[in-house]
Each structure stands twice: as structure tokens, then as C-alpha cells.
Biotite code that builds the C-alpha atoms (Angstrom):
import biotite.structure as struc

atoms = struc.array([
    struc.Atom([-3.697, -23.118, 1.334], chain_id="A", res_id=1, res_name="UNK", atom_name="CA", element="C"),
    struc.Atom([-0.566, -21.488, 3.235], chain_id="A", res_id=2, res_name="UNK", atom_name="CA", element="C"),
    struc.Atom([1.206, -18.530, 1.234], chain_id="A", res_id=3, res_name="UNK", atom_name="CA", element="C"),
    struc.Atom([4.239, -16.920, 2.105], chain_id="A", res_id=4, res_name="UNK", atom_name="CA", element="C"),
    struc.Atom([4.500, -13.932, -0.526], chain_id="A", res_id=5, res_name="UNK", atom_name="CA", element="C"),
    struc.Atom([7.656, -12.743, 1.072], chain_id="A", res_id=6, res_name="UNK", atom_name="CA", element="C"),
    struc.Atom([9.424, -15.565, 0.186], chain_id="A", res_id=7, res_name="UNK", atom_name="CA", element="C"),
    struc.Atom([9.691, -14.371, -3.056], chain_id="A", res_id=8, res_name="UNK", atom_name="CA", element="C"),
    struc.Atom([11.613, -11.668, -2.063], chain_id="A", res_id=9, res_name="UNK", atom_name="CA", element="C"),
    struc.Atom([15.100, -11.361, -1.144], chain_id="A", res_id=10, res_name="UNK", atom_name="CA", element="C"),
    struc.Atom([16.351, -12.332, 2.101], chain_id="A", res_id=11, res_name="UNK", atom_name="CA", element="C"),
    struc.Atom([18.146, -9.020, 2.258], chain_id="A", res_id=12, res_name="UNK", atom_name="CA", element="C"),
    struc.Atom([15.336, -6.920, 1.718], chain_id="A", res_id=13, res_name="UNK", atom_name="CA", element="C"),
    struc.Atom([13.124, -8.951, 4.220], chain_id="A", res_id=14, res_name="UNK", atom_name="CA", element="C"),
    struc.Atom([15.998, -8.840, 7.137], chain_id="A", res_id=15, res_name="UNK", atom_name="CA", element="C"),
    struc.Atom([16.353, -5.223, 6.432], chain_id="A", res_id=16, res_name="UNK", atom_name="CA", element="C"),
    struc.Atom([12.596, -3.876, 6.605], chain_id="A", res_id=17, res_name="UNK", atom_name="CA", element="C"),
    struc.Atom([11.218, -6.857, 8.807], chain_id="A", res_id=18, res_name="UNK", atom_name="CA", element="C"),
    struc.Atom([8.409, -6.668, 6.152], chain_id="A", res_id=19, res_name="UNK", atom_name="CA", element="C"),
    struc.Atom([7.670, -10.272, 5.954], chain_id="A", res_id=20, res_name="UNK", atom_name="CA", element="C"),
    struc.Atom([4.184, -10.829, 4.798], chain_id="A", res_id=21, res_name="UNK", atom_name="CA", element="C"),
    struc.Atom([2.392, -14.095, 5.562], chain_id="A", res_id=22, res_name="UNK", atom_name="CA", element="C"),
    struc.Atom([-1.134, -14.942, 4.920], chain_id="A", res_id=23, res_name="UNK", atom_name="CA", element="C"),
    struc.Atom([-3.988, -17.928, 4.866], chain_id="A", res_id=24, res_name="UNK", atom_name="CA", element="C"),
    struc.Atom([-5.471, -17.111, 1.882], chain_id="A", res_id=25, res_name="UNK", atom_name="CA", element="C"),
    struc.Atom([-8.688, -19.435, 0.851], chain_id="A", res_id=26, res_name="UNK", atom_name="CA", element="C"),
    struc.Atom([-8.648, -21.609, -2.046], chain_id="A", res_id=27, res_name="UNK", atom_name="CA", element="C"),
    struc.Atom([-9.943, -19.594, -5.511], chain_id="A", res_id=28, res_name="UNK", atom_name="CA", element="C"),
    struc.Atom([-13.583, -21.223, -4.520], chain_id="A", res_id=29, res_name="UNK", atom_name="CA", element="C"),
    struc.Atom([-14.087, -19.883, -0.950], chain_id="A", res_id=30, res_name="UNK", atom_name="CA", element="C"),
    struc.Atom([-12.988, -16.260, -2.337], chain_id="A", res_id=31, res_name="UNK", atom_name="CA", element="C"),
    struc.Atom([-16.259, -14.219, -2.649], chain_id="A", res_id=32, res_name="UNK", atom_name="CA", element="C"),
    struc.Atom([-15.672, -10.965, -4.287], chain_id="A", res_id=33, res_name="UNK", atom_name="CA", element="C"),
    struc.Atom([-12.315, -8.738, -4.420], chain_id="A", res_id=34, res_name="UNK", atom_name="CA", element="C"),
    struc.Atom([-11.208, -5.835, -5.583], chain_id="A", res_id=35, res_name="UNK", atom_name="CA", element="C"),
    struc.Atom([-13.013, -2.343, -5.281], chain_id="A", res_id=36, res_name="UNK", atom_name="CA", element="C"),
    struc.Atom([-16.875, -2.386, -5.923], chain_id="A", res_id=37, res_name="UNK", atom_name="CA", element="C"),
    struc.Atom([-16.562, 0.571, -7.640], chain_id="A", res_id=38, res_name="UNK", atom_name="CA", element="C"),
    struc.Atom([-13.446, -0.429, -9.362], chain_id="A", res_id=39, res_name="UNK", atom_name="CA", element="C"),
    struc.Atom([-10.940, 2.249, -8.065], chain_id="A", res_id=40, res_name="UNK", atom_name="CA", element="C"),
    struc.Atom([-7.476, 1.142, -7.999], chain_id="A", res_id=41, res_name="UNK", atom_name="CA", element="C"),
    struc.Atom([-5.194, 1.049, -4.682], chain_id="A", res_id=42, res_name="UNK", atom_name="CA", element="C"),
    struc.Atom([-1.885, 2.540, -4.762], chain_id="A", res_id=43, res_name="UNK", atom_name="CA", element="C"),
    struc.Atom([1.059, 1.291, -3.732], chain_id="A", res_id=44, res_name="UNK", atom_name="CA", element="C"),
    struc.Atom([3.986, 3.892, -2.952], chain_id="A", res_id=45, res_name="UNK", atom_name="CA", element="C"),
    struc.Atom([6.935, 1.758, -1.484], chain_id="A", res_id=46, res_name="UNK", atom_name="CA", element="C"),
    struc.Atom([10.542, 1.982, -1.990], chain_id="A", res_id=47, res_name="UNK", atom_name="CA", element="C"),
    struc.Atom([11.488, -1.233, -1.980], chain_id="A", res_id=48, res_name="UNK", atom_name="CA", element="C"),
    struc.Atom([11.042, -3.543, -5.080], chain_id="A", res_id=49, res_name="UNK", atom_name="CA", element="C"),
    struc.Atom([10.390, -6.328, -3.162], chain_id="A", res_id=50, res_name="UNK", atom_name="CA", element="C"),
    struc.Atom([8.000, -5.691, -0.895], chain_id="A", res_id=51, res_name="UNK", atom_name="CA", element="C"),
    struc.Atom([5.874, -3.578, -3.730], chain_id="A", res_id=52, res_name="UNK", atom_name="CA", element="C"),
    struc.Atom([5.824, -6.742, -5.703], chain_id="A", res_id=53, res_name="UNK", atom_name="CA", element="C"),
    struc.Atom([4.469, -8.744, -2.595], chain_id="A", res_id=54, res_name="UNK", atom_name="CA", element="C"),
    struc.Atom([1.918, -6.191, -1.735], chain_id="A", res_id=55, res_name="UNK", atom_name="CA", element="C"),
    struc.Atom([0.679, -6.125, -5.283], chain_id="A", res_id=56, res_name="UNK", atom_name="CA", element="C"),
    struc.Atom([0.427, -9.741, -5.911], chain_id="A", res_id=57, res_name="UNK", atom_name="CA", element="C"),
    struc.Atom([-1.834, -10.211, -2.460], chain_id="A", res_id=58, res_name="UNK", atom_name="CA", element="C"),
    struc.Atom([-4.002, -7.022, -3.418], chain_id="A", res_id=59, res_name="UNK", atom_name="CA", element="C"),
    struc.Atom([-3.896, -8.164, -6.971], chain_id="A", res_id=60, res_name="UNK", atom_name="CA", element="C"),
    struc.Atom([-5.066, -11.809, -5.985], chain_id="A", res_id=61, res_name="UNK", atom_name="CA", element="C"),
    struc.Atom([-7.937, -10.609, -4.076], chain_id="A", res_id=62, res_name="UNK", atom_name="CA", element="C"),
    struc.Atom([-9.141, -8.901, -7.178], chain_id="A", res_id=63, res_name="UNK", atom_name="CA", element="C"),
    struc.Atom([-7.948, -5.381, -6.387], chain_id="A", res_id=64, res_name="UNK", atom_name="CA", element="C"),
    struc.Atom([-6.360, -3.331, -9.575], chain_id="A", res_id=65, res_name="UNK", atom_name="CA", element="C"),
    struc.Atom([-3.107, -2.465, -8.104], chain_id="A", res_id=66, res_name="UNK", atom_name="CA", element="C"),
    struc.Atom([-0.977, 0.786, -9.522], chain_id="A", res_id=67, res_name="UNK", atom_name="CA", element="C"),
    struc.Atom([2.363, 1.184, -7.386], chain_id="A", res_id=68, res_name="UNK", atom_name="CA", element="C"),
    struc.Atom([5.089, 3.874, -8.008], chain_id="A", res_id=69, res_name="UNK", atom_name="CA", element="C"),
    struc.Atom([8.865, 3.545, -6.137], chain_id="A", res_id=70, res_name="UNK", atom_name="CA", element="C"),
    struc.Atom([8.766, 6.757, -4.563], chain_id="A", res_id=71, res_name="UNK", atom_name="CA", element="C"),
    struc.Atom([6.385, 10.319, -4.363], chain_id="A", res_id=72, res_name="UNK", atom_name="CA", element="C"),
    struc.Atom([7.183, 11.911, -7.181], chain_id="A", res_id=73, res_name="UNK", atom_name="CA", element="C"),
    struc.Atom([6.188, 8.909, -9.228], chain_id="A", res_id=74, res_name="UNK", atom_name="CA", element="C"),
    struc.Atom([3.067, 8.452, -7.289], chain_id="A", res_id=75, res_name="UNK", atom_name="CA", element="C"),
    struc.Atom([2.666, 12.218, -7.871], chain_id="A", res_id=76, res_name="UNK", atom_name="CA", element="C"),
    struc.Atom([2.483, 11.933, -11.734], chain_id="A", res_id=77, res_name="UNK", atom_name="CA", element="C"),
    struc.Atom([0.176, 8.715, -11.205], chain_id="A", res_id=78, res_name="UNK", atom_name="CA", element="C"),
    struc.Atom([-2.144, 10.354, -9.723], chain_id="A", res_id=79, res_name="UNK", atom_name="CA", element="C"),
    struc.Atom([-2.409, 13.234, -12.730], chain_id="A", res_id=80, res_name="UNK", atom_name="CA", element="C"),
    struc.Atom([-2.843, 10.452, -15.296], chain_id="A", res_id=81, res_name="UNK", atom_name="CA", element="C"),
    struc.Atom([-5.378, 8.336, -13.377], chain_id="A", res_id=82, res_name="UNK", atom_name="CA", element="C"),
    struc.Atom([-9.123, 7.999, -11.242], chain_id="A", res_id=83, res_name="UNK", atom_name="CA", element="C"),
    struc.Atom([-8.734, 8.516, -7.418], chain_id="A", res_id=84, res_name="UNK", atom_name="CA", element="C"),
    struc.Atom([-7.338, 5.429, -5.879], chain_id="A", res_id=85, res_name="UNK", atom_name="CA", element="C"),
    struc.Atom([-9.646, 4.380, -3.332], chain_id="A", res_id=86, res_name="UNK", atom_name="CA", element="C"),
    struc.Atom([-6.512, 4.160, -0.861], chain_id="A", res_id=87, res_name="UNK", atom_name="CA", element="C"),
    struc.Atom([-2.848, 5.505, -1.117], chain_id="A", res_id=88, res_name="UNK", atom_name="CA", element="C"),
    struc.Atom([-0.666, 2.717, 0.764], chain_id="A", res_id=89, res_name="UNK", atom_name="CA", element="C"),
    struc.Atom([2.279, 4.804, 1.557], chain_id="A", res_id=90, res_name="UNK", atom_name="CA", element="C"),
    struc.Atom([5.748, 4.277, 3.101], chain_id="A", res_id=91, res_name="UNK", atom_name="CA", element="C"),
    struc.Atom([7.464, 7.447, 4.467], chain_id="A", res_id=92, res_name="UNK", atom_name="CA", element="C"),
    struc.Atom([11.128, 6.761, 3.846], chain_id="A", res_id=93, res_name="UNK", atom_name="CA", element="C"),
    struc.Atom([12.210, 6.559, 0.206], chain_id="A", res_id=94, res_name="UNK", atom_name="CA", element="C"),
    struc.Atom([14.408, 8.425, -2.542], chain_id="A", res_id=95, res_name="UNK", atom_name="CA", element="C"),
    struc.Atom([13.587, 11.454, -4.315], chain_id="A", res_id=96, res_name="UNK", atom_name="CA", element="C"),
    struc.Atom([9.885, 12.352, -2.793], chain_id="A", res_id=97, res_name="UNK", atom_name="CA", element="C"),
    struc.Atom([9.356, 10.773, 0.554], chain_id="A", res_id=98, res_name="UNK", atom_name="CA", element="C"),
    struc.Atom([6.074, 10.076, 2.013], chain_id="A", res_id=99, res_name="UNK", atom_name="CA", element="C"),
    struc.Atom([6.099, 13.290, 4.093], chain_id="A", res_id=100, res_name="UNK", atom_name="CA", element="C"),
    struc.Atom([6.903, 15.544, 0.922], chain_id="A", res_id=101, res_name="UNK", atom_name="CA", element="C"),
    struc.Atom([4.113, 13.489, -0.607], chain_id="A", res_id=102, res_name="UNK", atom_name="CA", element="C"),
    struc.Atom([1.704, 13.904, 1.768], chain_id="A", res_id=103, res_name="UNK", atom_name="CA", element="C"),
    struc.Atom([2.471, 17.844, 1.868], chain_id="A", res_id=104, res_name="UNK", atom_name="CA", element="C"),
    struc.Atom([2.162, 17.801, -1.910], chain_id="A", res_id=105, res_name="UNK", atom_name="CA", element="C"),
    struc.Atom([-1.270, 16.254, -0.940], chain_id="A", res_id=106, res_name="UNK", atom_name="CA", element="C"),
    struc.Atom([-2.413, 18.662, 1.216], chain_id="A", res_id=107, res_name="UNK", atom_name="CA", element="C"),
    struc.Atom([-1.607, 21.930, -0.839], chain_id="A", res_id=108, res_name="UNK", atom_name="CA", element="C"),
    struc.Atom([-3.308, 20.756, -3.810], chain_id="A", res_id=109, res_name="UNK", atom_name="CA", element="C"),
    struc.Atom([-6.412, 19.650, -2.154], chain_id="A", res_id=110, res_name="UNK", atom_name="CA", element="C"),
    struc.Atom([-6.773, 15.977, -2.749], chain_id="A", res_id=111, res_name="UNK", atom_name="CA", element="C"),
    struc.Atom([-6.327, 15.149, 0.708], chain_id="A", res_id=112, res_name="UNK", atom_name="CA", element="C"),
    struc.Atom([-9.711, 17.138, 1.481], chain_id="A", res_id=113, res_name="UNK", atom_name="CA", element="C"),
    struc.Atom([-11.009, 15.758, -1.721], chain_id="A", res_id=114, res_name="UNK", atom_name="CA", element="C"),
    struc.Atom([-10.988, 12.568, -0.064], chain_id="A", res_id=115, res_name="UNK", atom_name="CA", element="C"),
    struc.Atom([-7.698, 10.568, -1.001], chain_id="A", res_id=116, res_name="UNK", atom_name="CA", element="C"),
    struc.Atom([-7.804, 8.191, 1.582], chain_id="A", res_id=117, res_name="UNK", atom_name="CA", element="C"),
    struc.Atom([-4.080, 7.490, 2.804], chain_id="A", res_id=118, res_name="UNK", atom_name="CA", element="C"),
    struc.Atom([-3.045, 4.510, 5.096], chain_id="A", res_id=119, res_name="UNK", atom_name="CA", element="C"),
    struc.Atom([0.993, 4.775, 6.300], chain_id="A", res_id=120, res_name="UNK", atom_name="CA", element="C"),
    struc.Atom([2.841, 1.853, 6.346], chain_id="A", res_id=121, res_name="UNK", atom_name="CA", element="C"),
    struc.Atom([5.735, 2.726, 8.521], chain_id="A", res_id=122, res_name="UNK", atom_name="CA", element="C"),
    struc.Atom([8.265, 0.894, 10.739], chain_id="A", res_id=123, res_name="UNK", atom_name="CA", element="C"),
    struc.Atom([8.882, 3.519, 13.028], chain_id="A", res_id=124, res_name="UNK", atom_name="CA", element="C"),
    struc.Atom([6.124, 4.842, 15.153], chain_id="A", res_id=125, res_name="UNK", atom_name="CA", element="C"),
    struc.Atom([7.783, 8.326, 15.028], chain_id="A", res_id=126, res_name="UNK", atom_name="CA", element="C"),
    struc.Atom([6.743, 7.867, 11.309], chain_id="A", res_id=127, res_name="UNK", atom_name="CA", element="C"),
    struc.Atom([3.347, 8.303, 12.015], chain_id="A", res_id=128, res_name="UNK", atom_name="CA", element="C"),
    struc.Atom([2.133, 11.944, 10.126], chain_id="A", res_id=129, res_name="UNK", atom_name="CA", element="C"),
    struc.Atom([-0.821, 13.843, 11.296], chain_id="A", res_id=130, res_name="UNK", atom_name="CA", element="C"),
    struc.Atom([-4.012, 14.684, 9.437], chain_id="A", res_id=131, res_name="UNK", atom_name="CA", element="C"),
    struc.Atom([-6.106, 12.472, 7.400], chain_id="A", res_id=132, res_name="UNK", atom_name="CA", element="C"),
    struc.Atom([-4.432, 8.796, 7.382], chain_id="A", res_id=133, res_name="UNK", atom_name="CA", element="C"),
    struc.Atom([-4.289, 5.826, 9.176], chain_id="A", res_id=134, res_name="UNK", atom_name="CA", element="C"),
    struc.Atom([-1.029, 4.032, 10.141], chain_id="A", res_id=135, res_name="UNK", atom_name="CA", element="C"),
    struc.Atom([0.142, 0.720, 9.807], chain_id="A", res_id=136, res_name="UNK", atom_name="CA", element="C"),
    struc.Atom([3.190, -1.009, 11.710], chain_id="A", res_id=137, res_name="UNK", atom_name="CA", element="C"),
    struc.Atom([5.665, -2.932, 9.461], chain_id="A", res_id=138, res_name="UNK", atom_name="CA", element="C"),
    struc.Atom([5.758, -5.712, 9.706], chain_id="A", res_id=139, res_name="UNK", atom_name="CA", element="C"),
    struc.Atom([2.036, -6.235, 8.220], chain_id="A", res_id=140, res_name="UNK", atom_name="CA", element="C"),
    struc.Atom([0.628, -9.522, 8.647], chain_id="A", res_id=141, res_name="UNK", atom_name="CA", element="C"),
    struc.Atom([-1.230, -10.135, 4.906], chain_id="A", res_id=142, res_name="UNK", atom_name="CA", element="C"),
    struc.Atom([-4.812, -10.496, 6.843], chain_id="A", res_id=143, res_name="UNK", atom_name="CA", element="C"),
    struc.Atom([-4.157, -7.354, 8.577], chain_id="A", res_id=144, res_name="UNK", atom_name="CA", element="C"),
    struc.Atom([-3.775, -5.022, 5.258], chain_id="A", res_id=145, res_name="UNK", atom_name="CA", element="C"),
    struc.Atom([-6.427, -6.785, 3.328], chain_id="A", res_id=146, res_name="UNK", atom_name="CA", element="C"),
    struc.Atom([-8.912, -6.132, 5.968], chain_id="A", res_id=147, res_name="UNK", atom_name="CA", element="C"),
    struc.Atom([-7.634, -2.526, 6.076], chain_id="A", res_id=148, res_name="UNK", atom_name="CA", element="C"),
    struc.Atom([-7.749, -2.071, 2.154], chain_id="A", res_id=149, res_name="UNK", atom_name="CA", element="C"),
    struc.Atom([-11.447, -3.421, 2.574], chain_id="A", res_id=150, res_name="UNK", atom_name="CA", element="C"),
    struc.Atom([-12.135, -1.093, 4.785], chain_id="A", res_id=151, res_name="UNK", atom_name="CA", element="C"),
    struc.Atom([-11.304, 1.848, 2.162], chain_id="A", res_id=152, res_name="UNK", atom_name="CA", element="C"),
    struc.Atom([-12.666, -0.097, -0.957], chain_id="A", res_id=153, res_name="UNK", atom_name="CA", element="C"),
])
């Protein structure tokens, strides 16, 4: 069964990002497992309403408990309230806290030793930080991030 999840977003949002996610997802039937085996929830720190949403539903149908938070400082007071995600899927330029500040935040209170496990999801290459994540390149092709959120979970 074809899926486009960004086609549930708005045309605006996909022509301004390029973040256009498209996926062959299997039938319910050929699905074999999801989510986190030890049932740690992924994060989702993105700006943009509709590409959180899309992200979310994909994770989300795959099994994964999704939490997601519009910019750092939400993300920030997630993470006091919550169990270690098992991967922080972060985007660097938003409001308020951006991904940088976030990831600073990250590093001076430990949690980035303590093994937070963050994957950039940039659409710049000059967004790429240094230190403990992995990078993505928007646009993300729906097979590519599952396989990376797999890789974490």
C-alpha cells in the first residue's frame, strides 16, 4: 500500500522545508513488531506543525510511542517529566530554544553522556553540530528515518 503522509500537510509548509515524506509501508499483516522493545518513547522536536504530525503518525504506525514538543524549551520540560527517549529527533532552527541551545542544555546537564541518543534532522549541512548525534538531510525519505529510529530503539 502507497502512503504519502505529507500530503496531509500543507502545501506551504512542504514547498518551504522540502520535507516531503513518502513511504511503502506494508499492509498491517506483513508488519512484524514496532515500536521500542523496551518501550522508550522517541521524541520529536520540530518546529513545524506539519511535519511533526507526519513524523508522528509514521513512528506512531510502526508501533513507536511518539512524544514531540514545537521547540527546545518544550522538549526541555519533556524530558523532566518523562523516561529517556530512546532517540531525540531534533531540528536545529526553531523559536524560543533552537536545537543548538538544546543540545548545549544537553551537554551541561549530563544527559548527553548519560546516553540520550540524538539524531539531527537538518536541511542545511552547515546545520550539522558536533558531539554525540547523527545527522539527517531533509528531505527524509519515510524508509530512511524508520530504519534510523530502529537503529536507536
Amino acid at each position: 500500500m502507497e502512503r504519502r503522509l505529507a500530503g496531509q500537510a500543507s502545501e506551504g509548509a512542504l514547498s518551504k522545508v522540502g520535507a516531503a515524506i513518502e513511504a511503502q509501508l506494508p499492509t498491517m499483516t506483513q508488519v512484524q513488531g514496532g515500536g521500542c522493545s523496551e518501550g522508550h518513547p522517541v521524541m520529536v522536536v520540530e518546529d513545524d506543525p506539519d511535519i511533526r504530525e507526519c513524523i508522528q503518525m509514521l513512528l506512531e504506525d510502526e508501533g513507536f510511542n511518539v512524544i514531540t514538543a514545537a521547540n527546545g524549551r518544550e522538549a526541555e520540560q519533556e524530558l523532566m517529566s518523562m523516561d529517556q527517549p530512546c532517540v531525540m529527533l531534533l531540528d536545529m532552527m526553531m523559536p524560543v530554544m533552537n536545537g543548538w541551545e538544546l543540545l548545549e542544555e544537553l551537554r551541561r546537564t549530563g544527559r548527553l553522556v548519560g546516553g540520550l541518543r540524538v539524531v539531527v534532522v537538518s536541511a542545511s549541512p552547515q546545520d550539522v553540530p558536533t558531539g554525540p548525534v547523527a545527522c539527517m538531510r531533509k528531505p527524509v525519505r519515510a524508509e530512511q528515518l524508520l530504519a534510523t529510529v530502529r537503529q536507536y530503539c
